[in-house]
C-alpha positions as CSV (number, residue, x, y, z in Angstrom):
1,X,250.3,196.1,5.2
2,X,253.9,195.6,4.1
3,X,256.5,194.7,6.9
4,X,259.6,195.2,4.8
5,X,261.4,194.5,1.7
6,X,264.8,193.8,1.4
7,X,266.1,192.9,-2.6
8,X,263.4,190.9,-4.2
9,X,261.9,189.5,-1.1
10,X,258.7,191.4,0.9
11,X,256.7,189.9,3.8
12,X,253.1,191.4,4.2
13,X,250.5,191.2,6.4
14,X,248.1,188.6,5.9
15,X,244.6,189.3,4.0
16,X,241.2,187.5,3.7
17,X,242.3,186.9,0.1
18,X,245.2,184.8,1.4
19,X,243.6,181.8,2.5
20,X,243.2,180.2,-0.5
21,X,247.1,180.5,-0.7
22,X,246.8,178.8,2.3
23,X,244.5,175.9,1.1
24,X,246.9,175.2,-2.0
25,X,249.8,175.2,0.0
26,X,249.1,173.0,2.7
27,X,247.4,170.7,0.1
28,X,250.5,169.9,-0.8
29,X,252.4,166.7,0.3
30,X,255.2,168.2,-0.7
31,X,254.7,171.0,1.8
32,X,253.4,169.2,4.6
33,X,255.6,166.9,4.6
34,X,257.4,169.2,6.3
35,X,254.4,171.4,8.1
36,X,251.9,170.0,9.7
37,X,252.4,166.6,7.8
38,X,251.0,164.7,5.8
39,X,248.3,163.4,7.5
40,X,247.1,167.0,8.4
41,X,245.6,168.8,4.9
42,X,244.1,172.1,5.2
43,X,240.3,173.1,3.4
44,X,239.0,176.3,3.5
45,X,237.6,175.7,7.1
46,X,240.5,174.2,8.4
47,X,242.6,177.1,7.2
48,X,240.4,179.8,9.1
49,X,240.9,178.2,11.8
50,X,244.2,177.7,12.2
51,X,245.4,181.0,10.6
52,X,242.6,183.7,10.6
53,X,241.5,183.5,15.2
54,X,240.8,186.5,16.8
55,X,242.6,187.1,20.2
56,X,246.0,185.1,19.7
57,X,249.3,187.8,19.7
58,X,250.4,186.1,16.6
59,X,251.7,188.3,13.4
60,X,250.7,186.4,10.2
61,X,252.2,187.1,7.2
62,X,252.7,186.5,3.7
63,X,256.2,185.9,1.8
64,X,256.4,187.3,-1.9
65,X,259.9,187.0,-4.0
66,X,259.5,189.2,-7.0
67,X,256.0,190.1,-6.4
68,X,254.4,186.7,-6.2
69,X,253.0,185.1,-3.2
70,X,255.5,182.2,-2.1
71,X,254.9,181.5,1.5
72,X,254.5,182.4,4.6
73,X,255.5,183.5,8.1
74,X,254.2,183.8,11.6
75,X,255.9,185.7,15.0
76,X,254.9,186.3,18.4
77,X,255.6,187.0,21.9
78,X,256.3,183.7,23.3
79,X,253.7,182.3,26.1
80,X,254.5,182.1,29.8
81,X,254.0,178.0,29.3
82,X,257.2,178.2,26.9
83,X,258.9,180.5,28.9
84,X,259.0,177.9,31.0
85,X,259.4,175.1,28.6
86,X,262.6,177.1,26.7
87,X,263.9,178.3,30.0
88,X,263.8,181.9,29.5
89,X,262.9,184.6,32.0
90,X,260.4,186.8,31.0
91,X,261.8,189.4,33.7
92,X,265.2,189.4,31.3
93,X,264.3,188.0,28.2
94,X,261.8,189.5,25.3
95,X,262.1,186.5,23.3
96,X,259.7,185.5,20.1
97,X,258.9,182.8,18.3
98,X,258.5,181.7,15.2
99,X,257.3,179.5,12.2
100,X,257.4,179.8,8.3
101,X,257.2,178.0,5.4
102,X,257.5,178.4,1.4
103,X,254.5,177.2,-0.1
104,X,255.4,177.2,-4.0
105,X,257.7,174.5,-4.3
106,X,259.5,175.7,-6.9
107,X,260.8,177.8,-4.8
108,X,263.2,175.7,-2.4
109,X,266.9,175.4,-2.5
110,X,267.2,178.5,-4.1
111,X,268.9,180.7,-1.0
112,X,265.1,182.2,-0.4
113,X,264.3,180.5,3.0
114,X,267.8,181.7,4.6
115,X,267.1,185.3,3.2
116,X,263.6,185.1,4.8
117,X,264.9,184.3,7.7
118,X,267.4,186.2,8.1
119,X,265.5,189.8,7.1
120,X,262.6,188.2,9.5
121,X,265.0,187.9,12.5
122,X,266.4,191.4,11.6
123,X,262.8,192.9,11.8
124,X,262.2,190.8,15.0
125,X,264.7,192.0,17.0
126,X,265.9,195.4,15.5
127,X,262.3,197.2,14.8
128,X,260.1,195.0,17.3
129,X,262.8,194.9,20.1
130,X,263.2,191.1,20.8
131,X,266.5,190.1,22.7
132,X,265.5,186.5,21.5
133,X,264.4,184.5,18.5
134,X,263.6,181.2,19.2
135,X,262.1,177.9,17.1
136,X,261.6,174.3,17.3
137,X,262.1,172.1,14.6
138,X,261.4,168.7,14.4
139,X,265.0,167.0,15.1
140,X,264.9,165.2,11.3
141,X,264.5,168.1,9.7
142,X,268.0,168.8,9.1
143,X,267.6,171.6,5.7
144,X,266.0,173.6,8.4
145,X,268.0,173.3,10.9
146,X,271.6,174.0,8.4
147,X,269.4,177.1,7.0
148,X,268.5,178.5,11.0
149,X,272.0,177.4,11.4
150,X,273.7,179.5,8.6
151,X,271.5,182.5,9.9
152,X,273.3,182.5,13.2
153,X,270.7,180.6,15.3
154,X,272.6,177.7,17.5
155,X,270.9,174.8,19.1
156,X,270.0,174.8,22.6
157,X,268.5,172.0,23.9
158,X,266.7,168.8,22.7
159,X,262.9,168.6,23.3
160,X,262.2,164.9,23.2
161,X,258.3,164.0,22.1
162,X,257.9,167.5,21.8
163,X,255.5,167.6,18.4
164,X,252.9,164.9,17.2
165,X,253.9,164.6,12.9
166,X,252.7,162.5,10.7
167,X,250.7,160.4,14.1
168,X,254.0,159.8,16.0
169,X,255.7,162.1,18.7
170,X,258.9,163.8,17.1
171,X,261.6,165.2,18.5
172,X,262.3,168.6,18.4
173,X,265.6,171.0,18.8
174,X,265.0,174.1,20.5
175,X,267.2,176.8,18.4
176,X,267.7,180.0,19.1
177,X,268.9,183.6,18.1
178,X,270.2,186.1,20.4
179,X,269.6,189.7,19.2
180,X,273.2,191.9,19.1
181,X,274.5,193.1,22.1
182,X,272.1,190.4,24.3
183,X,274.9,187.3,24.9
């Protein structure tokens, strides 16, 4: 099922026939160096695991740019536990998360990731209803973080030891987009 399409770039629902996608992808050291890490390679089983569970409130989705499969993207409702973590209230605040990557390599530094997010963020909080957007990426990161930046998100707070990489603890920033009309 197709989410939306805005110039060349689509995000659709993710199929069974994805997850080999998914195996290539996060084969690559390349790619995990900046997901999962390095130290974290997905097989088949591995993959079903992580991306195809019954029961979580988690959207999964595929990136295509021109037709091809590039990537992909997850949102959800964020849990009570990061309510807390984030400091939202879940009385005021509809706030989701989320997480993405582009798989084909040959695909960075080409504007694609801020468009993703970008049209993601518009879906989010324009057709779903979200007053909030929020992520957390690692603090060392900083192409992510100049690309959430440039898409209007703004650091919050610093989430120290917040996400094991690579066998270490890494810090994280908490970033976040506030949906028009919300500040």
């Amino acid at each position: 099922m197709l989410l939306f399409t805005t110039g060349l770039l689509s995000v659709r629902r993710l199929t069974e026939k994805d997850a080999q996608l998914l195996v290539q992808w996060l084969n690559n050291p390349e790619v995990l160096q900046y997901y999962e890490g390095r130290d974290r390679p997905h097989d088949a089983d591995k993959v079903r695991e992580h991306f195809y569970a019954e029961g979580e409130p988690v959207s999964r989705c595929i990136v295509l740019y021109a037709g091809k499969a590039i990537g992909y993207i997850q949102f959800y409702p964020i849990s009570d536990m990061e309510y807390s973590v984030y400091g939202y209230d879940p009385q005021r605040d509809e706030v989701y998360g989320m997480d993405q990557f582009i798989g084909e390599t040959s695909y960075w530094n080409r504007g694609i990731g801020t468009a993703l997010i970008r049209a993601m963020v518009h879906y989010i909080t324009n057709t779903i209803g979200a007053t909030r957007v929020v992520m957390d990426p690692q603090a060392w990161n900083k192409r992510a973080l100049a690309c959430y930046e440039k898409c209007g998100f703004r650091k919050v707070k610093l989430l120290p030891d917040h996400e094991c990489h690579e066998g270490a603890l890494r810090d994280c920033w908490q970033v976040e987009y506030i949906a028009e009309g919300e500040a």
